[in-house]
C-alpha positions as CSV (number, residue, x, y, z in Angstrom):
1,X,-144.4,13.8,-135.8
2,X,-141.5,12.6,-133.6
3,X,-142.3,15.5,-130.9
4,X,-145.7,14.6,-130.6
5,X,-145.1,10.7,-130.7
6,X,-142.6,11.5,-127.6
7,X,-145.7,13.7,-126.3
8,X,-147.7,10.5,-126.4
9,X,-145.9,7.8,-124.5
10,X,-147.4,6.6,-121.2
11,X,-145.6,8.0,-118.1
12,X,-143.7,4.7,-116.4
13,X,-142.5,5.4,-113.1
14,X,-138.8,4.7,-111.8
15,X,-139.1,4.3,-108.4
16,X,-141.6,1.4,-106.2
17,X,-144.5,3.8,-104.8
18,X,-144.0,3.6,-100.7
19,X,-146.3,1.4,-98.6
20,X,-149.6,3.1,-97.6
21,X,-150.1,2.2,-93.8
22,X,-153.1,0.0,-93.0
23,X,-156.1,1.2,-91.6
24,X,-156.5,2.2,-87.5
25,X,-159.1,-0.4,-87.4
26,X,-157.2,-3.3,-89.4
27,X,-154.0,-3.4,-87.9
28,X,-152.4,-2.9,-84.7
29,X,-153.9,-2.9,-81.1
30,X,-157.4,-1.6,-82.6
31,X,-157.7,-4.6,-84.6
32,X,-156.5,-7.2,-81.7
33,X,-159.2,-5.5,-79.4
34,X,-162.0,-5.6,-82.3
35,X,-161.1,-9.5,-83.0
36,X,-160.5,-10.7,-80.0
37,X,-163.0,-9.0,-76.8
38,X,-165.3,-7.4,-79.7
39,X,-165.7,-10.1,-82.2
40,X,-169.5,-10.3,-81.8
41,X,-172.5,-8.4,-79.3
42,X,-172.1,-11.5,-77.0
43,X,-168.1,-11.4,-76.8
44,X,-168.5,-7.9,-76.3
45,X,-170.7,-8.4,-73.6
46,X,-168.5,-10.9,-71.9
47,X,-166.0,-8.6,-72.1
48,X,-167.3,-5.5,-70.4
49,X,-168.4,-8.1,-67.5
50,X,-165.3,-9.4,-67.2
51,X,-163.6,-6.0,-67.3
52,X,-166.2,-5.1,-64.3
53,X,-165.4,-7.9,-62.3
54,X,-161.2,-7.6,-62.9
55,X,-161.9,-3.6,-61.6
56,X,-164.3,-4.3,-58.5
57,X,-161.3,-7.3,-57.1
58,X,-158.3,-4.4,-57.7
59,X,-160.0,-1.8,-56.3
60,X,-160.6,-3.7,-52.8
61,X,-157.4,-5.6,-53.5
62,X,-154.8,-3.1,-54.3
63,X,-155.6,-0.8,-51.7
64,X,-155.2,-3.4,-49.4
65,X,-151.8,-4.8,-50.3
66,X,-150.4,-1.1,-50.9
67,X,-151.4,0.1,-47.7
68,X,-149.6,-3.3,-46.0
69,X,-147.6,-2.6,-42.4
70,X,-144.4,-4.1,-43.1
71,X,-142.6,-3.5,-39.6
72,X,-144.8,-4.5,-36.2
73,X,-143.7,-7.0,-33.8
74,X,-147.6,-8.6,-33.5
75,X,-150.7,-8.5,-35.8
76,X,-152.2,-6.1,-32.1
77,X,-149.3,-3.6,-33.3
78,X,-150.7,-3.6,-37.1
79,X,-153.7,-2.9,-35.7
80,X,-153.3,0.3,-33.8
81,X,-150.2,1.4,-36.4
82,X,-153.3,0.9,-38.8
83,X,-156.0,2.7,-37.2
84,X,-159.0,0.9,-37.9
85,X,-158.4,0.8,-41.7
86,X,-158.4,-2.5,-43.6
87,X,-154.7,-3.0,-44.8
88,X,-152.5,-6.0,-44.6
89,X,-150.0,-7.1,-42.4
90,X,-147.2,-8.2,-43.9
91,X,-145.5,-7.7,-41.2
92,X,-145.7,-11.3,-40.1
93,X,-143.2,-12.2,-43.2
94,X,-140.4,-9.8,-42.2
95,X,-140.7,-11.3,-38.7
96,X,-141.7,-15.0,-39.6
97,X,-139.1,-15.3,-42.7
98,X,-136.8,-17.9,-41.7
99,X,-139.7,-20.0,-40.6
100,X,-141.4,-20.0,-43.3
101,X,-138.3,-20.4,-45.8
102,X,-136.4,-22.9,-43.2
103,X,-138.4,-24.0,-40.6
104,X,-138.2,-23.3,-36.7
105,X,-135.5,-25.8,-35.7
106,X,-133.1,-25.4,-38.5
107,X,-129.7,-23.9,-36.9
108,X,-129.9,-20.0,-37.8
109,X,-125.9,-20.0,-37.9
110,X,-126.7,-22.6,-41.0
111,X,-128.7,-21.0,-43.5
112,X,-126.5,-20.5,-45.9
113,X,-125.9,-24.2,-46.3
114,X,-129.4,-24.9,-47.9
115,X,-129.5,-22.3,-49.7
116,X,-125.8,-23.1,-51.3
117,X,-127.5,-26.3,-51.7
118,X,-130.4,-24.4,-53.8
119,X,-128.0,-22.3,-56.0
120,X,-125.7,-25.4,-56.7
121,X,-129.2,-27.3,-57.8
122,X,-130.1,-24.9,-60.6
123,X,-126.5,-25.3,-62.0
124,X,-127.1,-29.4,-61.7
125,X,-130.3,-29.2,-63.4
126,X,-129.4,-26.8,-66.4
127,X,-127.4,-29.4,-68.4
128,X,-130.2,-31.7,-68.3
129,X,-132.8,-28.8,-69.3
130,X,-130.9,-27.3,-71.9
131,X,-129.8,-29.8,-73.7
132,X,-127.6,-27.3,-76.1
133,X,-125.1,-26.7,-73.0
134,X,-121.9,-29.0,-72.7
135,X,-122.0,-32.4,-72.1
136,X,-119.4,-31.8,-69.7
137,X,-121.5,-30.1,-67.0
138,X,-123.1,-33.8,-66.3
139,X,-120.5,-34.7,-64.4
140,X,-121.7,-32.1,-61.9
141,X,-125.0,-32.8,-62.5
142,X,-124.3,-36.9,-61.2
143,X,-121.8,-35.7,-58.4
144,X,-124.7,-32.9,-57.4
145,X,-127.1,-35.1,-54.9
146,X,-124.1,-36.2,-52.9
147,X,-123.4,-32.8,-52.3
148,X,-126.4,-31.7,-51.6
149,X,-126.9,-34.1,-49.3
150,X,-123.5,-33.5,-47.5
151,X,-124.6,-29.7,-47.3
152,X,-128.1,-29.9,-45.8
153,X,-127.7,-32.9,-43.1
154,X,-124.0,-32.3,-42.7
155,X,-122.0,-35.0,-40.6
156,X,-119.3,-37.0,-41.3
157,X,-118.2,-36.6,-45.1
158,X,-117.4,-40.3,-45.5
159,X,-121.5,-41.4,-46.0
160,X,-121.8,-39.3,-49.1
161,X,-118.7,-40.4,-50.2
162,X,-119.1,-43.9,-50.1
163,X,-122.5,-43.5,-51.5
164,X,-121.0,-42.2,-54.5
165,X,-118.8,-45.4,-54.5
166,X,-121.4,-47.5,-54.2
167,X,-123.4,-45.7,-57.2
168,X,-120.1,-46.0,-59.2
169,X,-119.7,-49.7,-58.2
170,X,-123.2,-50.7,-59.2
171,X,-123.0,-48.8,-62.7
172,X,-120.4,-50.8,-63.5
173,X,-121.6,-53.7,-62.9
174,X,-124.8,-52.8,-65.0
175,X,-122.6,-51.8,-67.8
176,X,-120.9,-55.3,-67.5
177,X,-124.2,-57.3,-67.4
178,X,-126.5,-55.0,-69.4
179,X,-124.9,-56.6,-72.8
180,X,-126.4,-59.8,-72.1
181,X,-129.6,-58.7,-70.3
182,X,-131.1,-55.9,-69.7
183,X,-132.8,-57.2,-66.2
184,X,-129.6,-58.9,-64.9
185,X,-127.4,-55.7,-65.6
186,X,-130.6,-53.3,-63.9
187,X,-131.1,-55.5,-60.8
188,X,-127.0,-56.3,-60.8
189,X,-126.0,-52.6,-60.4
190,X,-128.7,-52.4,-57.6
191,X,-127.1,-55.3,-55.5
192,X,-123.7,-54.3,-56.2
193,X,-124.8,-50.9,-55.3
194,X,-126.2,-52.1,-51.8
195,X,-123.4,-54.8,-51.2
196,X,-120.4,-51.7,-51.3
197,X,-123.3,-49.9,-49.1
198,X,-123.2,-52.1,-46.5
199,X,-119.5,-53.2,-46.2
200,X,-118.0,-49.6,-46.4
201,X,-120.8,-49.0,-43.6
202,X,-119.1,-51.7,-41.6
203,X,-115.4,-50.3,-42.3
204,X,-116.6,-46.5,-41.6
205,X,-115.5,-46.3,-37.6
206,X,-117.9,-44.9,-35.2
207,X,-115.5,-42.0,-34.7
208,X,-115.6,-41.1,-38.7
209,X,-118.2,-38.4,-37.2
210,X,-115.7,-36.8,-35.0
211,X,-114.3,-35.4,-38.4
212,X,-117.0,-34.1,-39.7
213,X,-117.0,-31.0,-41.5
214,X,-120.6,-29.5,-41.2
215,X,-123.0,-29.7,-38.2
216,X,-125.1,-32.5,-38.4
217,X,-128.4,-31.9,-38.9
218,X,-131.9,-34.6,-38.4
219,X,-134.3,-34.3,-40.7
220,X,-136.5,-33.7,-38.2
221,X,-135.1,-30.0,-37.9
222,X,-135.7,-29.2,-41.7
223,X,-139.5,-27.3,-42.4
224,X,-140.8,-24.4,-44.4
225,X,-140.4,-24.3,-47.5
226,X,-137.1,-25.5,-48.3
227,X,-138.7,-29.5,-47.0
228,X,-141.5,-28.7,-49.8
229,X,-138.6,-28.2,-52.5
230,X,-136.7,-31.4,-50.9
231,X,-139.8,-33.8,-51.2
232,X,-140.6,-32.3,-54.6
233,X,-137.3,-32.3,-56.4
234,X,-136.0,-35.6,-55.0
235,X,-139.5,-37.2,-55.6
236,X,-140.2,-36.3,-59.1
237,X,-135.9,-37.0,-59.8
238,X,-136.9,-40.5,-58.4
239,X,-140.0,-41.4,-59.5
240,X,-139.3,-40.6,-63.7
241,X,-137.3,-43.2,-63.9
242,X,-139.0,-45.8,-61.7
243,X,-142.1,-44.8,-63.8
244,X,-139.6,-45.6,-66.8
245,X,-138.9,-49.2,-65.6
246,X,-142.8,-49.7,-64.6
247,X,-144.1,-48.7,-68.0
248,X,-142.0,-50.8,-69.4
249,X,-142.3,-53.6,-67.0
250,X,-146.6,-53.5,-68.6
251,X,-145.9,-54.2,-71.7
252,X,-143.5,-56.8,-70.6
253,X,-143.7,-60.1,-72.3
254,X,-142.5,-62.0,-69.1
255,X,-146.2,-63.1,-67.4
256,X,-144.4,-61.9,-64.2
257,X,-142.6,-59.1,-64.2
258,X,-145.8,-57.7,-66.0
259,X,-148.6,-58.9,-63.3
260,X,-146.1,-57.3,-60.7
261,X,-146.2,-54.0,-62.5
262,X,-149.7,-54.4,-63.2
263,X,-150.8,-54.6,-59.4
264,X,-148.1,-52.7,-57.8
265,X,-149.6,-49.5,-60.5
266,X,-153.3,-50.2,-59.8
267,X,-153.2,-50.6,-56.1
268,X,-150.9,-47.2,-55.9
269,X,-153.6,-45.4,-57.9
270,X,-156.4,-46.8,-55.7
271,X,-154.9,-45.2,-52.6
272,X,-155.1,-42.0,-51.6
273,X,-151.3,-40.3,-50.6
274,X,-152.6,-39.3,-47.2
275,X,-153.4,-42.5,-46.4
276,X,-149.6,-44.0,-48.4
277,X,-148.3,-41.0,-45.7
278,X,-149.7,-42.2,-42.9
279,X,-148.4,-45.7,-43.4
280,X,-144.8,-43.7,-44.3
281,X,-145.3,-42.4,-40.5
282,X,-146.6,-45.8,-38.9
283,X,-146.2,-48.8,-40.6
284,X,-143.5,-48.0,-43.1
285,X,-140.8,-48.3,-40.4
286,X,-141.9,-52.1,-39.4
287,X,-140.0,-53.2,-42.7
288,X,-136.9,-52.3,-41.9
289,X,-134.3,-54.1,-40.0
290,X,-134.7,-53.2,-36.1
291,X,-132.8,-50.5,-35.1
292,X,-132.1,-49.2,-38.1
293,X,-133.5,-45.9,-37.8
294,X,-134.7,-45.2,-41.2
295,X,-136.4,-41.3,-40.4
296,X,-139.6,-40.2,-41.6
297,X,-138.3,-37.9,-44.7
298,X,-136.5,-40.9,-46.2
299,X,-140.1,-42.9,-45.8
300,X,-142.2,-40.2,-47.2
301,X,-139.8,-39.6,-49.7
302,X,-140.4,-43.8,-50.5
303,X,-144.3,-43.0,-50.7
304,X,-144.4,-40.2,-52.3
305,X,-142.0,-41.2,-55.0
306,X,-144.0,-44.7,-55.3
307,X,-147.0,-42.8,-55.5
308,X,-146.2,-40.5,-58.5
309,X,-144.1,-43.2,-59.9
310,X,-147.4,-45.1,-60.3
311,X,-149.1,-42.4,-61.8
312,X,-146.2,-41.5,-64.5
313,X,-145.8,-45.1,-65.4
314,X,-149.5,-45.0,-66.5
315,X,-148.7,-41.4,-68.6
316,X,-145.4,-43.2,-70.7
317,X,-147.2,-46.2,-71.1
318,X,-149.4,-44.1,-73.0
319,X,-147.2,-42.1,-74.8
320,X,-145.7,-46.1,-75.5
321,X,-149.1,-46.9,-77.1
322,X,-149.5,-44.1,-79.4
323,X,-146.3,-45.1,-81.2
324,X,-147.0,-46.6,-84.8
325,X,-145.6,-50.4,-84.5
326,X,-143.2,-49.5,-87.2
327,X,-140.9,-47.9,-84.9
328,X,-140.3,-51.2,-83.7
329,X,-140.2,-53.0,-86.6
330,X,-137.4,-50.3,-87.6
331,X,-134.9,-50.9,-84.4
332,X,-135.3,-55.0,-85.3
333,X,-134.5,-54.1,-88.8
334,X,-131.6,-52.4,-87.9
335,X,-131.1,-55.3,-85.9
336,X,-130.5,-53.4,-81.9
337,X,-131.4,-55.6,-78.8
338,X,-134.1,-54.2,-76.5
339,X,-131.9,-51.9,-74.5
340,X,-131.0,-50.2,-77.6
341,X,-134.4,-49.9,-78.8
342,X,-135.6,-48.4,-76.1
343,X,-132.8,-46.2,-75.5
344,X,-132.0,-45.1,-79.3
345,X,-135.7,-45.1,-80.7
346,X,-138.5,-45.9,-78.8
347,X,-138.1,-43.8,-75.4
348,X,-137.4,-40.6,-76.7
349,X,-140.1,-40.0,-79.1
350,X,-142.4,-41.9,-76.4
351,X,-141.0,-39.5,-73.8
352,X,-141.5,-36.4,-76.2
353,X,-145.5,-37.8,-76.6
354,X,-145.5,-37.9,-72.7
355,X,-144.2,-34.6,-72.1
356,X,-147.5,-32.9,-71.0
357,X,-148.8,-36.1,-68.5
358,X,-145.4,-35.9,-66.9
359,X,-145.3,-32.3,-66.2
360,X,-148.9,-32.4,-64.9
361,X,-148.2,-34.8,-62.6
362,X,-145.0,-33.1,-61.2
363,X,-147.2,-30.0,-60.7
364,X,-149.9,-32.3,-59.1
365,X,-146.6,-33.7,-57.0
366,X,-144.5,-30.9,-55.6
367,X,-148.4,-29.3,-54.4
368,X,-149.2,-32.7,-53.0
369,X,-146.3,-32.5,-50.7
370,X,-147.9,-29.9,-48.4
371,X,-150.0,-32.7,-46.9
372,X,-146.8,-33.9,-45.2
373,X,-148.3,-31.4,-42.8
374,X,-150.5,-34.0,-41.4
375,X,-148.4,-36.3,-40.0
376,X,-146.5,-33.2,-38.0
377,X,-143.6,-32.7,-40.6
378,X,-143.9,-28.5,-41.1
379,X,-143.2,-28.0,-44.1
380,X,-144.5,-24.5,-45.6
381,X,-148.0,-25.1,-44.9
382,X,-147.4,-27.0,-41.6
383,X,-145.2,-23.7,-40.3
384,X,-148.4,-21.1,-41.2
385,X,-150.5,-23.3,-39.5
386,X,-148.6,-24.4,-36.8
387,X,-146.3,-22.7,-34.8
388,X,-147.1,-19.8,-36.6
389,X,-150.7,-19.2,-36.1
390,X,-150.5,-20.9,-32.7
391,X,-148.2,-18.2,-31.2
392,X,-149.8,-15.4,-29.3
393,X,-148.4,-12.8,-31.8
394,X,-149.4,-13.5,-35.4
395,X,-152.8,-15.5,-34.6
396,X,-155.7,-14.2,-36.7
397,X,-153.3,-13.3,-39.2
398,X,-154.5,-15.8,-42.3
399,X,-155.0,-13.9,-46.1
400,X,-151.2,-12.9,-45.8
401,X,-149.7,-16.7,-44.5
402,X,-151.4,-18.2,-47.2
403,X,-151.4,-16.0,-50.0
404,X,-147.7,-15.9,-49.3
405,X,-147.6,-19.7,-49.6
406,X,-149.4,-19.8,-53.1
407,X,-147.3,-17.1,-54.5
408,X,-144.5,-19.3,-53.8
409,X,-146.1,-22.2,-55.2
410,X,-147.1,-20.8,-58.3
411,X,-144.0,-19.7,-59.6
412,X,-142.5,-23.2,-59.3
413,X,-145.3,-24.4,-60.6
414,X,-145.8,-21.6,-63.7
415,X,-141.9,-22.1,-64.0
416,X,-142.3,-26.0,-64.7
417,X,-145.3,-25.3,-67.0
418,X,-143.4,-22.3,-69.2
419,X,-140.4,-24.8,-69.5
420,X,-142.2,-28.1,-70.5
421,X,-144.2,-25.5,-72.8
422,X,-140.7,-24.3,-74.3
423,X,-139.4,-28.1,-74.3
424,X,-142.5,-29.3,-76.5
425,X,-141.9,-26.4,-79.1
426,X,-138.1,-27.3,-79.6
427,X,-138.9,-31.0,-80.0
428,X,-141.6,-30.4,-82.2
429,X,-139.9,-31.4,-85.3
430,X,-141.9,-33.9,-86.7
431,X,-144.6,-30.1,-87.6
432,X,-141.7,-28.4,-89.2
């Protein structure tokens, strides 16, 4: 009876039975293609147009760019080394690639100053990017735009330097004054700022430039590319915080300061920036002392930054509004002045809100600076159409200038999009 109880006993397996793999059609590239382009007959329909449409650009595109003439001293030579068939000639950027990167008047003997000046700005910026890097790297990050402007318009070392002083001397004085009020310590550090400004101007001796260290260079010699990068990184590093102060200036409870803010942000958004340029290149000078010689990149620079400024005040105000009014309740509670509000509580989640308005409009900045080109500043787009095109050489040469020119744009552009992307996802705590 015990054998053929023992016989009897269900079979329990000792071992997990492996994974089966899923079906070809419910996993893996098969399913993402079924889900995704052949969800339904009209997706799928979609789809094969689309697919149609990508093939028939390639195929005339490819061929075109593969078969490009790199080495030709005029578009004529591309032509006969070409034969008759449709190819490009890129052999306008081999011979045009200075222009385009640094304009026609740079010094050629100075190139690598600007692009020192390019490398040093991506080791400035990381600290303030990525914010899990040291603290210490700040430093460089405040000492970087005196360098940068000691590298790219050269002369005598002592105006950066005392520009740093007169930074330092104003921040001081802001810290000093802030703890009472917040406007007397903002608009302190700014006189103090201009005060040390003008009187080390007066001790500087006219001979200071005789011990200069780097070629003097105008700003009217800087084009190509490297002005559109100088009017978009100084703008939108300008015009954030000014934003800042005019969002906050809105919601002001002083009947002043807010009407000022009010109509300084309307009338900006009511202009156009061509027309805020133009007024950069003919009016803008008239309100500055005589003889001053305040150049045209330090007034478009003005418009351009009050023009963006305007546009991000508007975005933070909103990011401002969407903030529950406990948040404020919470910083009186815990009994901080404004200042500390702003600065502990209320800016940075506003800011964080604001991410996506800010970014657009930077995009919508650093593009917008190619219509410096109308007011005969040649930047990137002002060299392609310009001196470029004009010449005798390269004139009829057009899909390879300018598709050039928006290849370079895009990837700043998809480069500050993929970041503030990256940026919203690692502040995203409050979906965790």
């Amino acid at each position: 009876m015990s054998d053929i109880h023992a016989n009897s006993v269900a079979f329990v397996r000792t071992q997990e039975v492996p994974t089966a793999p899923p079906p070809n059609d419910a996993a893996g590239v098969t399913k993402w293609i079924k889900d995704q382009l052949f969800s339904t007959p009209l997706n799928g329909l979609l789809t094969l147009v689309a697919l149609y449409l990508i093939y028939t650009v390639l195929s005339a595109v490819l061929p075109w760019i593969a078969g490009g003439i790199w080495d030709a001293p005029s578009f004529a030579a591309c032509r006969e080394i070409l034969g008759g068939e449709s190819a490009a000639c890129f052999a306008v950027l081999s011979e045009r690639w200075n222009q385009l990167i640094f304009g026609f008047q740079y010094p050629e003997d100075q190139y690598w100053r600007p692009t020192l000046a390019l490398v040093l700005m991506f080791v400035a910026i990381a600290p303030v990017l990525f914010f899990d890097l040291p603290r210490k790297l700040l430093a460089f990050t405040a000492l970087y735009p005196f360098i940068a402007y000691y590298l790219l318009w050269g002369g005598t070392i002592f105006v950066p330097i005392l520009a740093l002083v007169g930074v330092a001397g104003g921040y001081v004085v802001y810290q000093r004054l802030v703890k009472g009020s917040f406007a007397a310590g903002f608009f302190g550090g700014i006189v103090a700022a201009f005060v040390i400004w003008t009187i080390g101007g007066w001790l500087i001796p006219d001979t200071a430039s005789d011990t200069a260290m780097l070629t003097a260079v105008p700003s009217r010699y800087m084009g190509g590319f490297m002005l559109n990068m100088m009017l978009g990184v100084t703008c939108v590093s300008l015009s954030v915080p000014l934003g800042i102060v005019l969002a906050l200036g809105r919601q002001s409870s002083m009947p002043l300061i807010k009407w000022v803010c009010v109509v300084f942000i309307e009338f900006i958004r009511g202009v156009p920036l061509i027309t805020l340029l133009f007024v950069a290149n003919v009016m803008l000078a008239y309100f500055f002392p005589p003889g001053s010689g305040v150049d045209l990149f330090l007034r478009v620079v003005i418009m351009i930054t009050m023009f963006s400024a305007a546009y991000i005040a508007e975005v933070i105000r909103g990011g401002l509004a969407a903030l529950p009014k406990g948040q404020y309740e919470a910083a009186d509670s815990l009994g901080l002045d404004y200042p500390q509000a702003m600065r502990l509580i209320i800016l940075p989640q506003a800011l964080k809100i604001s991410i996506p308005g800010i970014v657009n409009v930077a995009v919508g900045l650093f593009k917008d600076t190619t219509l410096v080109s109308v007011i005969s500043m040649f930047d990137l787009v002002g060299m392609v159409r310009g001196p470029i095109l004009a010449s005798t050489e390269w004139n009829g040469v057009y899909w390879e200038l300018f598709g050039f020119a928006a290849l370079l744009f895009f990837i700043v552009c998809y480069g500050i999009s993929q970041y503030s992307q990256w940026l919203e996802r690692r502040l995203a705590t409050d979906h965790r």
